[in-house]
N, CA, C and O atoms as a CHARMM CRD file, in Angstrom:
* protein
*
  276
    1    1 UNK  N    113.09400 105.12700 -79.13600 PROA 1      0.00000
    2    1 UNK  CA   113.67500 105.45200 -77.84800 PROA 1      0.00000
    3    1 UNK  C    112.70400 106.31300 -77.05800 PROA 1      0.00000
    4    1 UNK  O    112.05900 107.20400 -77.61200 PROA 1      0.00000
    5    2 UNK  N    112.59100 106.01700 -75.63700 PROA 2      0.00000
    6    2 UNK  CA   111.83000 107.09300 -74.94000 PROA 2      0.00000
    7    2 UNK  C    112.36700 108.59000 -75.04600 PROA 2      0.00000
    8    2 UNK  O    113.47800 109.06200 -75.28800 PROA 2      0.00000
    9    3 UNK  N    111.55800 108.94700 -74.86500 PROA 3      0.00000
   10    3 UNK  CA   111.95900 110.51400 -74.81700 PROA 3      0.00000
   11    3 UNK  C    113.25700 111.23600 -73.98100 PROA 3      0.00000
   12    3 UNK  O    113.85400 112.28500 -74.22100 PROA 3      0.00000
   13    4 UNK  N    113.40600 110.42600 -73.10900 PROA 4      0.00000
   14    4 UNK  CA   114.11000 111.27300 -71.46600 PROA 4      0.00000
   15    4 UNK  C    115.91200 110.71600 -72.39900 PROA 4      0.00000
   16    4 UNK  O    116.96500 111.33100 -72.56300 PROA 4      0.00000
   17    5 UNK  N    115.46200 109.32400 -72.78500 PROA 5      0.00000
   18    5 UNK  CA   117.09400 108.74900 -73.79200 PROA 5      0.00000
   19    5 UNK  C    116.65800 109.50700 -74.74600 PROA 5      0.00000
   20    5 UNK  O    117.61200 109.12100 -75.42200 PROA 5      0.00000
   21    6 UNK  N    116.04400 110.32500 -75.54600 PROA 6      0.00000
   22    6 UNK  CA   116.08500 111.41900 -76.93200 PROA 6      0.00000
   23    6 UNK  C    117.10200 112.27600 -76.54900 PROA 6      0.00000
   24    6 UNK  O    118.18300 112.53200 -77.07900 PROA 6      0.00000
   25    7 UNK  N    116.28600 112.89100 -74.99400 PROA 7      0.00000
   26    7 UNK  CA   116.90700 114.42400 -74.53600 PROA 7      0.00000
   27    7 UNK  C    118.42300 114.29500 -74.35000 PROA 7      0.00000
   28    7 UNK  O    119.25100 115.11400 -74.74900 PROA 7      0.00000
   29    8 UNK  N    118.65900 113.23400 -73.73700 PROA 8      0.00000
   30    8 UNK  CA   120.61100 112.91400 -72.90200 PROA 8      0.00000
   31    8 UNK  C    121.20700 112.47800 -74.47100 PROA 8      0.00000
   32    8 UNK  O    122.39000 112.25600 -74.73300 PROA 8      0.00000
   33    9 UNK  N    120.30900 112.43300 -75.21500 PROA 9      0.00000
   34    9 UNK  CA   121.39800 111.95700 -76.75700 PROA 9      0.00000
   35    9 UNK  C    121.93100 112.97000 -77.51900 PROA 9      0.00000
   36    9 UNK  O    123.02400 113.10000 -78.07100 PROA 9      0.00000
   37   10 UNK  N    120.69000 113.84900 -77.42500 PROA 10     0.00000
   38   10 UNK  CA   120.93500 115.17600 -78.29500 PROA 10     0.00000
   39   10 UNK  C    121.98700 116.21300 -78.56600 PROA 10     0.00000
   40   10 UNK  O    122.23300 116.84100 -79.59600 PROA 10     0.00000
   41   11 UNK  N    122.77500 116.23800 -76.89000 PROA 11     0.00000
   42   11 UNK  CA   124.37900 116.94100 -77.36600 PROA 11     0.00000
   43   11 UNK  C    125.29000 116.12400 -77.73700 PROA 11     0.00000
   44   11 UNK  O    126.40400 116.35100 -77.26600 PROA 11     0.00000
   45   12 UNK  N    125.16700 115.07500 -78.56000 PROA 12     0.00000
   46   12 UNK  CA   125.99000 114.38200 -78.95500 PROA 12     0.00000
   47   12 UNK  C    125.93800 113.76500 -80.90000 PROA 12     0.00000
   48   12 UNK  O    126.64000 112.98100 -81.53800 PROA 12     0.00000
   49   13 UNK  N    124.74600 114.61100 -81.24600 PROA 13     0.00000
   50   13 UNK  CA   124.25900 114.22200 -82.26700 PROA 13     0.00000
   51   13 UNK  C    125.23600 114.79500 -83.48700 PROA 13     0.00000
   52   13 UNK  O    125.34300 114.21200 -84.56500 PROA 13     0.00000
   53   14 UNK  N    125.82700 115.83600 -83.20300 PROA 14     0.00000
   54   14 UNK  CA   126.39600 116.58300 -84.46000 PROA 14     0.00000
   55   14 UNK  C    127.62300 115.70800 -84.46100 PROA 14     0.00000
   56   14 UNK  O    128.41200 116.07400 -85.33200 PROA 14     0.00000
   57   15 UNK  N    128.04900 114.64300 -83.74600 PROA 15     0.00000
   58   15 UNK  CA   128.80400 113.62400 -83.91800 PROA 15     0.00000
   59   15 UNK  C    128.43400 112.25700 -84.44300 PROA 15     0.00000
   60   15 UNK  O    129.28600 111.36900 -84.49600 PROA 15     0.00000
   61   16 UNK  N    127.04900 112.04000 -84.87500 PROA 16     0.00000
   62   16 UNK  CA   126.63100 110.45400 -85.38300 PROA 16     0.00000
   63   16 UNK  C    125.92900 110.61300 -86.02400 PROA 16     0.00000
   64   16 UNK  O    125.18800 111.59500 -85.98100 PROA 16     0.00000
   65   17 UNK  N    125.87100 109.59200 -86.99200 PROA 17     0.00000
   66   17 UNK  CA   124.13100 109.54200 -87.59500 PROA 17     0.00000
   67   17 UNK  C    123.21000 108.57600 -86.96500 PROA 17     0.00000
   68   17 UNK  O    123.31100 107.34900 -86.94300 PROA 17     0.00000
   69   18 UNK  N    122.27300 109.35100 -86.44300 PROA 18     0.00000
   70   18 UNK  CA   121.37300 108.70200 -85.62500 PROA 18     0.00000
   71   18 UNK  C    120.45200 108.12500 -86.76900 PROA 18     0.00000
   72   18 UNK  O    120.23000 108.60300 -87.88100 PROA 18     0.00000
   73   19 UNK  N    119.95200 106.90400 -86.15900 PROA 19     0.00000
   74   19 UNK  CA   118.76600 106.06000 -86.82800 PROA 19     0.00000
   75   19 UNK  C    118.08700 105.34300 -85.60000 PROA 19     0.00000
   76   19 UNK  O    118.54400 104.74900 -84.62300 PROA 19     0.00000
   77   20 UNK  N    116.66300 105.66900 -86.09200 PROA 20     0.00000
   78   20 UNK  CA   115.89300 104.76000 -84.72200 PROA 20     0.00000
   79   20 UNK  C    115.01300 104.02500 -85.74400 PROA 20     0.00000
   80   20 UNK  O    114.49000 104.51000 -86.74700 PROA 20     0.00000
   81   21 UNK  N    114.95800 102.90400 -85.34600 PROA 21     0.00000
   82   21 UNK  CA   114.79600 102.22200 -85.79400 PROA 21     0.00000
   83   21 UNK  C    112.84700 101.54500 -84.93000 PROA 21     0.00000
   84   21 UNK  O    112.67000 101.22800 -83.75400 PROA 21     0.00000
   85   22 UNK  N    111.82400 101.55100 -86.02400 PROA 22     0.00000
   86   22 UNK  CA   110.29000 101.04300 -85.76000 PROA 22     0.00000
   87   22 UNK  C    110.43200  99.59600 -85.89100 PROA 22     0.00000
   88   22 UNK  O    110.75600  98.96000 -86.89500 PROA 22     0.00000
   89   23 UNK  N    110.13300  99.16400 -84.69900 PROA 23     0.00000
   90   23 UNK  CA   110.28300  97.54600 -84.35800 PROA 23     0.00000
   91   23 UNK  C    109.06500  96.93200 -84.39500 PROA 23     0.00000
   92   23 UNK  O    108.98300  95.75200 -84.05400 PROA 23     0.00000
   93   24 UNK  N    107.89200  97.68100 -84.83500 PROA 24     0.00000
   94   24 UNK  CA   106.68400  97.50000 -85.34800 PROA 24     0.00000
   95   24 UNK  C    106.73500  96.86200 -86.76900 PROA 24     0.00000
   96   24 UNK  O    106.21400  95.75500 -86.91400 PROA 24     0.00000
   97   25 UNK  N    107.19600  97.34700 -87.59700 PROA 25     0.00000
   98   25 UNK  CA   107.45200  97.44600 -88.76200 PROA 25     0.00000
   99   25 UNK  C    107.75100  96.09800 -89.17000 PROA 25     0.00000
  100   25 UNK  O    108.59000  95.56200 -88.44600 PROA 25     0.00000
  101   26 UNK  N    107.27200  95.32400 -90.20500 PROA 26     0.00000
  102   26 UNK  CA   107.61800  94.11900 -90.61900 PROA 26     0.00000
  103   26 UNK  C    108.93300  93.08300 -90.63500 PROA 26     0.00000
  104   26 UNK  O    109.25500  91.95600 -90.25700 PROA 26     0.00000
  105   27 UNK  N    109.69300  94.74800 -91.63900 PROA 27     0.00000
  106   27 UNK  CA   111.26100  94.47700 -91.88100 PROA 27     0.00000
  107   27 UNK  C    111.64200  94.43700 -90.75800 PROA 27     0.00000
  108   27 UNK  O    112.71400  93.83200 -90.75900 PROA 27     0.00000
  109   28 UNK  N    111.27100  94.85600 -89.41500 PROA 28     0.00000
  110   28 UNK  CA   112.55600  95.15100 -88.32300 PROA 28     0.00000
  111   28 UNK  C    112.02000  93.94700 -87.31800 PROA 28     0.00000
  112   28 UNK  O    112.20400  94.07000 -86.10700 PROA 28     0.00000
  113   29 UNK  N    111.33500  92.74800 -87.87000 PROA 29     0.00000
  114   29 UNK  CA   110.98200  91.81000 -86.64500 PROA 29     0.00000
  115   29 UNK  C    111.77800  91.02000 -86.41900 PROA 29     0.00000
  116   29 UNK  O    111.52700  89.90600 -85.95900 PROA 29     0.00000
  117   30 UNK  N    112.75600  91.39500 -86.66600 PROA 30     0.00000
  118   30 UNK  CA   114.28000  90.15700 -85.88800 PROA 30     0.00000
  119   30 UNK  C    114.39000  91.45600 -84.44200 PROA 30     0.00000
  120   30 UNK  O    114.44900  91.01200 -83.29600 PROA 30     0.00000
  121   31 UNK  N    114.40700  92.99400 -84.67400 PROA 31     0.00000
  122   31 UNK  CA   114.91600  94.07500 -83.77100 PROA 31     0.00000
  123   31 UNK  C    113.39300  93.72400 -82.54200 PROA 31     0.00000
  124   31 UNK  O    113.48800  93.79900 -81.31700 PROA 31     0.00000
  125   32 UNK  N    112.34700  93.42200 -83.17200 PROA 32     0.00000
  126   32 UNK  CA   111.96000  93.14700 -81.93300 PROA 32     0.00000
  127   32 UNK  C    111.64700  91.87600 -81.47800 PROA 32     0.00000
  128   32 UNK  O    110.93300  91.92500 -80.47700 PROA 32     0.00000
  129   33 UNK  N    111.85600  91.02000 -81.76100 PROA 33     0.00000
  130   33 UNK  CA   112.54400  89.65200 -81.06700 PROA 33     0.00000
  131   33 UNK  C    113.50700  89.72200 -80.66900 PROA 33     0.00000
  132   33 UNK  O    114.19600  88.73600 -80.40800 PROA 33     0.00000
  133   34 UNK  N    113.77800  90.63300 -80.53700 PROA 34     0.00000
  134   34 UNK  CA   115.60200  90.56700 -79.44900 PROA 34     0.00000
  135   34 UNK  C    115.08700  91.75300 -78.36000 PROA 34     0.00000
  136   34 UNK  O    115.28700  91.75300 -77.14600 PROA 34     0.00000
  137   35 UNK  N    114.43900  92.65800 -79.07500 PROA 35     0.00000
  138   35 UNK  CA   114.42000  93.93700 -77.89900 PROA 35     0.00000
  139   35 UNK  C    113.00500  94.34300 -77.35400 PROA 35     0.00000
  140   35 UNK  O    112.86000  95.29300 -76.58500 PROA 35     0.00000
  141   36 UNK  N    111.93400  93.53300 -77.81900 PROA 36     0.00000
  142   36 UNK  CA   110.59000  93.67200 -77.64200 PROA 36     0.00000
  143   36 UNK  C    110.18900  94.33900 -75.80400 PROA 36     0.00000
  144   36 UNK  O    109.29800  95.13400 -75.50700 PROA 36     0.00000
  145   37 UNK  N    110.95600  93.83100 -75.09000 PROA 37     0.00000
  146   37 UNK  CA   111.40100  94.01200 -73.72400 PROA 37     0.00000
  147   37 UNK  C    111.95500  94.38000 -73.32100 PROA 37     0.00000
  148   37 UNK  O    111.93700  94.11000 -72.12000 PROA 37     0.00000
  149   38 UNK  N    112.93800  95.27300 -73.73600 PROA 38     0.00000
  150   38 UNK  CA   114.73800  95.85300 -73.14500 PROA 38     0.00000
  151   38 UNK  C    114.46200  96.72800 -74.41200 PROA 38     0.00000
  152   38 UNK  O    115.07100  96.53500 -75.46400 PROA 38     0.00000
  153   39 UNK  N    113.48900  97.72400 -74.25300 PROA 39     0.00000
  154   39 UNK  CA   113.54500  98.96500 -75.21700 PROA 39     0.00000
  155   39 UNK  C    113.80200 100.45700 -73.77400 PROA 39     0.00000
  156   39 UNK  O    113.38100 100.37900 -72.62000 PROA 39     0.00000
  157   40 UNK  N    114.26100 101.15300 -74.12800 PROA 40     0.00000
  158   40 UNK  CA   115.26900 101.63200 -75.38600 PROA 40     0.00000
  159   40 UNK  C    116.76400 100.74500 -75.30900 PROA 40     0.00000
  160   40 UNK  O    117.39100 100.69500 -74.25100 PROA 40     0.00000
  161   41 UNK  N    117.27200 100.02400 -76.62400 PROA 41     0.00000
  162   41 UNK  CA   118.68600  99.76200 -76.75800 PROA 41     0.00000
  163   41 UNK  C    119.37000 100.70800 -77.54400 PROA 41     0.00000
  164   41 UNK  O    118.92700 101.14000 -78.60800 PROA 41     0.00000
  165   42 UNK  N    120.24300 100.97400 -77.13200 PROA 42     0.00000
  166   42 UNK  CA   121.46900 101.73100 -78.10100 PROA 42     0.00000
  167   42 UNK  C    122.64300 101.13400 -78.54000 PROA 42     0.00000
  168   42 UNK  O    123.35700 100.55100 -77.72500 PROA 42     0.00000
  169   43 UNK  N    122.98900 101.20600 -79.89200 PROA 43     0.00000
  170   43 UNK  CA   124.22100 100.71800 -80.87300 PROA 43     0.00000
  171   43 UNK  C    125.32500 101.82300 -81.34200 PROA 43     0.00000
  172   43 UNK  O    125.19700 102.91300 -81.89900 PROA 43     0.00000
  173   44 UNK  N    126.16000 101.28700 -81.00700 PROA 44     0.00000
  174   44 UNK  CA   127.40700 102.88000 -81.81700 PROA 44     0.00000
  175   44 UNK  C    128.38800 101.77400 -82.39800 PROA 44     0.00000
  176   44 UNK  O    129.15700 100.97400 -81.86700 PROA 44     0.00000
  177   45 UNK  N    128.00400 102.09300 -83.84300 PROA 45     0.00000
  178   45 UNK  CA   128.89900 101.28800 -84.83300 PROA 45     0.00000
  179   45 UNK  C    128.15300  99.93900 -85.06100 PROA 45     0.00000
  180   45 UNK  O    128.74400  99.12700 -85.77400 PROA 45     0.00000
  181   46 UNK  N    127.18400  99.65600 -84.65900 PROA 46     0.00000
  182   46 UNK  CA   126.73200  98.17400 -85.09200 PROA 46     0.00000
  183   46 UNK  C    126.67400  97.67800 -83.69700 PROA 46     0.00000
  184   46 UNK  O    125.97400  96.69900 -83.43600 PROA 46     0.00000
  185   47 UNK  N    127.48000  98.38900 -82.62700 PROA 47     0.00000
  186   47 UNK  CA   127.88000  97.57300 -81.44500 PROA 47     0.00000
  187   47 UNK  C    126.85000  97.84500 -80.22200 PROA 47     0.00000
  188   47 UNK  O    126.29800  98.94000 -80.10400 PROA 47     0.00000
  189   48 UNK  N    126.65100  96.88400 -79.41300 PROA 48     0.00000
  190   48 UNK  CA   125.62900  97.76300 -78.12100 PROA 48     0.00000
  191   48 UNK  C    126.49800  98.31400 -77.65000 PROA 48     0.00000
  192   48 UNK  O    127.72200  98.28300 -77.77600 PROA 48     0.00000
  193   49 UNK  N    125.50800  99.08100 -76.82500 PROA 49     0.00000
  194   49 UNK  CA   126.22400 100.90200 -76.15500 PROA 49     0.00000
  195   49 UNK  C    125.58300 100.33900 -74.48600 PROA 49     0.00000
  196   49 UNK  O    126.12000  99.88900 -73.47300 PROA 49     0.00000
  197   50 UNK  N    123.90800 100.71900 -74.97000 PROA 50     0.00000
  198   50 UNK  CA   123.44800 100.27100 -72.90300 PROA 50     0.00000
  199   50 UNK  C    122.15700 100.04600 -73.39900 PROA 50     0.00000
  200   50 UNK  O    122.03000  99.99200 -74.62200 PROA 50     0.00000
  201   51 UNK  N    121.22200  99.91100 -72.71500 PROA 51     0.00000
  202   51 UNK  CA   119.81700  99.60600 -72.72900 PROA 51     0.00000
  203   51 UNK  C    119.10100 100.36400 -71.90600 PROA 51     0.00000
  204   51 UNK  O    119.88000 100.65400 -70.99900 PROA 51     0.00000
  205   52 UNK  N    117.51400 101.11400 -71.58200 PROA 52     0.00000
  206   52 UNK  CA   116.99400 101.63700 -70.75800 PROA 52     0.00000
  207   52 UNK  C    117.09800 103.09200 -70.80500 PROA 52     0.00000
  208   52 UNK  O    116.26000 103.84200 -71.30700 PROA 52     0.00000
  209   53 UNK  N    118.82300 103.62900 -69.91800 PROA 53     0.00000
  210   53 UNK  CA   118.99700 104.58200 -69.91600 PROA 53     0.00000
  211   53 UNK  C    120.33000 104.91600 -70.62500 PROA 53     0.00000
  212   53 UNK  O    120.95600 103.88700 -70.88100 PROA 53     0.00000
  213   54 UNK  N    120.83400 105.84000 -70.94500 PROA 54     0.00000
  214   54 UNK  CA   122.09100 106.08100 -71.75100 PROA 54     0.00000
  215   54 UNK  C    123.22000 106.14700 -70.86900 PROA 54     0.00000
  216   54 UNK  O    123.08600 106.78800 -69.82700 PROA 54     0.00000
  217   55 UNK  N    124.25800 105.61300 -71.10900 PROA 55     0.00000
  218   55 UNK  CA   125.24900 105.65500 -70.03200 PROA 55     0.00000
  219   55 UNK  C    126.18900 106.60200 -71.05600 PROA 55     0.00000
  220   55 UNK  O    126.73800 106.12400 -72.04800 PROA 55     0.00000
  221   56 UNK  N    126.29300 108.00500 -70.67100 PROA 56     0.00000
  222   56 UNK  CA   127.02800 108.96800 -71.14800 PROA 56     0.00000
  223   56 UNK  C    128.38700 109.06800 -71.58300 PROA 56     0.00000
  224   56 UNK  O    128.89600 109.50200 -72.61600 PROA 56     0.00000
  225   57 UNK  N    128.96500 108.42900 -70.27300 PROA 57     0.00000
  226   57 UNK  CA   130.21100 108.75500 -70.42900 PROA 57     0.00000
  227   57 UNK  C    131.00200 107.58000 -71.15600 PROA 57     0.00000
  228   57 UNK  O    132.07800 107.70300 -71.74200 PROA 57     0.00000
  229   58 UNK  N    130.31700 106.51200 -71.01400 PROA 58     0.00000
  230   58 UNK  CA   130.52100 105.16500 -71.95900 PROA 58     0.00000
  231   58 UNK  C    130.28300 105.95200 -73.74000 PROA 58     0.00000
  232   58 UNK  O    131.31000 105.90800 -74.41700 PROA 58     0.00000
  233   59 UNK  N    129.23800 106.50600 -74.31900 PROA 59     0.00000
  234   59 UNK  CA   129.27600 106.96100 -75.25000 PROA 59     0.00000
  235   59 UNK  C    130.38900 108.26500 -75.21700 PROA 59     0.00000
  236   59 UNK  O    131.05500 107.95200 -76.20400 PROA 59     0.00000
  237   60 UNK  N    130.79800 109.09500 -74.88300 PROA 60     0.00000
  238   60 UNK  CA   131.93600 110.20800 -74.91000 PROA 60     0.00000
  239   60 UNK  C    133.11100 109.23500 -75.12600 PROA 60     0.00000
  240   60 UNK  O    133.99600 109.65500 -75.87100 PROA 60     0.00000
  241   61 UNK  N    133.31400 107.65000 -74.44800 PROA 61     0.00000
  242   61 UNK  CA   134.28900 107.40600 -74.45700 PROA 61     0.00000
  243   61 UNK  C    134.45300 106.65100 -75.76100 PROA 61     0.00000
  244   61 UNK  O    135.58500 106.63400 -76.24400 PROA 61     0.00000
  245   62 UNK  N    133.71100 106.17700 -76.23800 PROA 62     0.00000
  246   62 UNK  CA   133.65000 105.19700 -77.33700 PROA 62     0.00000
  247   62 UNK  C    133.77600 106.16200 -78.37000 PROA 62     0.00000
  248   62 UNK  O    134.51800 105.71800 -79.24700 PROA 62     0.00000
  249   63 UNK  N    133.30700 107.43200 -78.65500 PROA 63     0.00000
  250   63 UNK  CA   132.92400 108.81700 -79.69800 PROA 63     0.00000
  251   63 UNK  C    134.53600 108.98100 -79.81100 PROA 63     0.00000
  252   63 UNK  O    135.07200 108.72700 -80.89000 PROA 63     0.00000
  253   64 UNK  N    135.11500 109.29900 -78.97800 PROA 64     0.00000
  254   64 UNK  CA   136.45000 109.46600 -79.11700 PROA 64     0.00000
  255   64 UNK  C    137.28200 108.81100 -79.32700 PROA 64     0.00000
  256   64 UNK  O    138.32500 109.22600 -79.83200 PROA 64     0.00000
  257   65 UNK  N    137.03000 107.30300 -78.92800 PROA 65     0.00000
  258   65 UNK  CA   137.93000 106.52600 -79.90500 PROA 65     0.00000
  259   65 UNK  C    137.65000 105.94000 -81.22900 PROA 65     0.00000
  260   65 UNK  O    138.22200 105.12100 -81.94800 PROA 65     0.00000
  261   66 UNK  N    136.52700 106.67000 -81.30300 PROA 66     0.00000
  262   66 UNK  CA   136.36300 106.64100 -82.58400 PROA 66     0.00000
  263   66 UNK  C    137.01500 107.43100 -84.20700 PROA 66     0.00000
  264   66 UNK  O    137.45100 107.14800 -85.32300 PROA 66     0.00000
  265   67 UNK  N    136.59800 108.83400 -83.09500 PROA 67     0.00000
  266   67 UNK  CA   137.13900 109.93800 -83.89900 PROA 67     0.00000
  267   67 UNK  C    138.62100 110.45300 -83.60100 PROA 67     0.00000
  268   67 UNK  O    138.98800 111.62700 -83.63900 PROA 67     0.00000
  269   68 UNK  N    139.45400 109.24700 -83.27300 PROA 68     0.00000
  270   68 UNK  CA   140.80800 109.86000 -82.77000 PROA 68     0.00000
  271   68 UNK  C    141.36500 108.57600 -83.97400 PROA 68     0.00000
  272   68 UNK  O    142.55000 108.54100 -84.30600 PROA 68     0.00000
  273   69 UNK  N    140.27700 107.51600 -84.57200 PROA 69     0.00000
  274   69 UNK  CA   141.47100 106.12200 -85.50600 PROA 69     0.00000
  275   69 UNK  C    142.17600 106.91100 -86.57600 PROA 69     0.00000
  276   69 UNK  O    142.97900 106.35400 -87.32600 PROA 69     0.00000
C-alpha cells in the first residue's frame, strides 16, 4: 500500500489484522494479475473494501458490523 493509505489505516488497526501482501513475490502472482494496476486494493474479511484511496467511513461501517455479529 502507498504510504498516504498506511497513514488513514492506522487508527483503525487495533481493530484488524493487517496483512499486506508483496505482489512481487512468486506465490502472490494471481494478486498481481488482478491488481498489477489498481494498487493500493483493500480487503476486510476476504472482501474488497476500495482501491487507490481508503474510503473511511465504508471501513468504520463494515468494522462495526462486524464487531456487533
Amino acid at each position: 500500500l502507498c504510504d498516504e493509505l498506511k497513514s488513514k489505516v492506522k487508527p483503525f488497526l487495533h481493530r484488524v489484522q493487517f496483512e499486506s501482501v508483496d505482489i512481487s513475490q512468486k506465490v502472490n502472482v494471481r494478486w498481481l494479475r488482478l491488481y498489477r494496476y489498481e494498487i493500493p486494493v483493500v480487503f476486510l474479511n476476504g472482501e474488497y473494501l476500495c482501491k487507490h484511496a481508503l474510503d473511511e467511513l465504508l471501513l468504520e461501517q463494515r468494522l462495526k458490523a462486524i464487531e456487533n455479529r
